[in-house]
Phi, psi and omega in degrees: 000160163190142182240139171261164173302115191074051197287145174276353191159123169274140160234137175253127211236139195247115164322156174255187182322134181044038193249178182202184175285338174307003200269330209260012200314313173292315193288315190286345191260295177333291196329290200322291171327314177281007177101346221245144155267222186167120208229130173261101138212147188299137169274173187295124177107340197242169129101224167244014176274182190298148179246100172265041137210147169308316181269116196321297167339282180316147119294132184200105159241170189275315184194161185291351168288007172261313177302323137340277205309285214290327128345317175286299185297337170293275191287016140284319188296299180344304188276350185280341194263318227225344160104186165266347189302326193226125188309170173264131166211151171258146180243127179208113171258160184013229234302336219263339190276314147319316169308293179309337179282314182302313212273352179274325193274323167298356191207020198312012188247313189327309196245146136322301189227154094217159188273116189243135199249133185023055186309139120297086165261331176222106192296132153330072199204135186255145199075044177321278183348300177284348172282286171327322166298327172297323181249013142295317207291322171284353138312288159319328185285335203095015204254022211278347169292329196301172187278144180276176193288118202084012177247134162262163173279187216262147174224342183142323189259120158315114184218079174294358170290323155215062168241185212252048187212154192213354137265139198272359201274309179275337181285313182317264197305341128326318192266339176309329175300315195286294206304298117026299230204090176329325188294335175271038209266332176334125222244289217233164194243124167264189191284343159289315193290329176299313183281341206265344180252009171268008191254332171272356199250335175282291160004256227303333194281288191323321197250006183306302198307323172350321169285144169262322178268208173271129177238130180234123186243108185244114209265126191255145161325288160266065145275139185220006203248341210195133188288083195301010162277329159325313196275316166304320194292299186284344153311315198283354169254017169223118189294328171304347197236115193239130157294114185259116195248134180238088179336317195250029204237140194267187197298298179277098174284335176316310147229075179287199172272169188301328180287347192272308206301333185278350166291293196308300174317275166357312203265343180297288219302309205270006183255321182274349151280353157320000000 
């Protein structure tokens, strides 16, 4: 965390899939910079929080309503730290932005504002059906820990060429992180996280008018990591929740090139400042 003095408002920022505090050093040092105070944490599974499986590679929750809770605990210590005086907004990119979603309809009184940044509101994902079935059957083998079929481990090699960043400066200096520091090698999704996020993405879809407050769904063009008809369908069931489309921008507009961030920027600042 860090407060600046005479803060306009804290905001709390939830990470995305296989993520860590290292992705967010610039974006969390702007906020700061911009008067916000600014508040982090590695979710359950990432980082240096708890992990309930030994392998590092792997992702793994029982259900998304763990990640829910523990957000709700996150943003009690927050408020224990910053008082009651000055609002709350969230900042939640892709898996985090699910999380944010679920947790705006279970919790519609907590934010002011948020901002959901590339939301996994509807996952890349081709069979829903046949998937879901695959990780009944590996419920029963007992295998829900194991990595699901098409996910790989973390092996080293640097490949900016498809990965969801689009400076190579910032894909660098991220990935140098990884490279460094075991806890941050999560890789791969196993077959519990995979039923558990296809079980949150139905929710959230179901429970959308829920939300109370203003939502800016900030959408990348060239997303290939997450279905961006998702991010329209909950918008349309909600008058509150309006979408900013970034044409050229890959799944992290956060690191994109300077010219989309300054557009990214712009459109953050002045949507938490209304």
């Amino acid at each position: 965390c860090a407060v600046p003095d005479n803060p306009r408002a804290a905001v709390v920022m939830v990470h995305g899939f296989c993520e860590f505090f290292g992705k967010y050093h610039e974006l969390f040092y702007d906020f700061l910079h911009e008067g916000y105070a600014v508040f982090f944490y590695e979710q359950r599974g990432f980082g240096r929080s708890l992990r309930e499986v030994d392998d590092k590679d792997a992702v793994y929750v029982r259900d998304f309503a763990d990640y829910v809770r523990d957000l709700d605990v996150f943003v009690a210590e927050v408020r224990r730290r910053i008082g009651s005086g000055l609002d709350l907004m969230l900042f939640a990119h892709s898996m985090g932005g699910c999380v944010g979603a679920l947790y705006l309809e279970e919790h519609p009184e907590t934010f002011t504002r948020a901002v959901l940044s590339s939301p996994m509101l509807k996952m890349a994902l081709r069979g829903r059906t046949g998937v879901r079935a695959v990780c009944g059957v590996q419920k029963v083998l007992g295998r829900l820990g194991h990595l699901a079929v098409g996910q790989r481990r973390f092996d080293g090699r640097p490949d900016f060429e498809h990965s969801c960043a689009l400076s190579p400066a910032r894909y660098s200096y991220q990935f140098n992180q990884r490279l460094k520091d075991a806890e941050y090698q999560t890789n791969g999704a196993t077959y519990a996280w995979v039923g558990a996020a296809l079980k949150a993405e139905r929710k959230l879809m179901r429970d959308a008018d829920r939300v109370r407050v203003p939502v800016l769904i900030c959408s990348a063009g060239r997303d290939d990591m997450v279905d961006v008809s998702g991010q329209h369908e909950f918008a349309a069931k909600n008058a509150l929740v309006r979408i900013e489309d970034f044409p050229d921008a890959k799944h992290e507009i956060f690191n994109a090139s300077g010219e989309i961030l300054a557009r990214y920027y712009h459109v953050l600042f002045e949507f938490y400042g209304e």
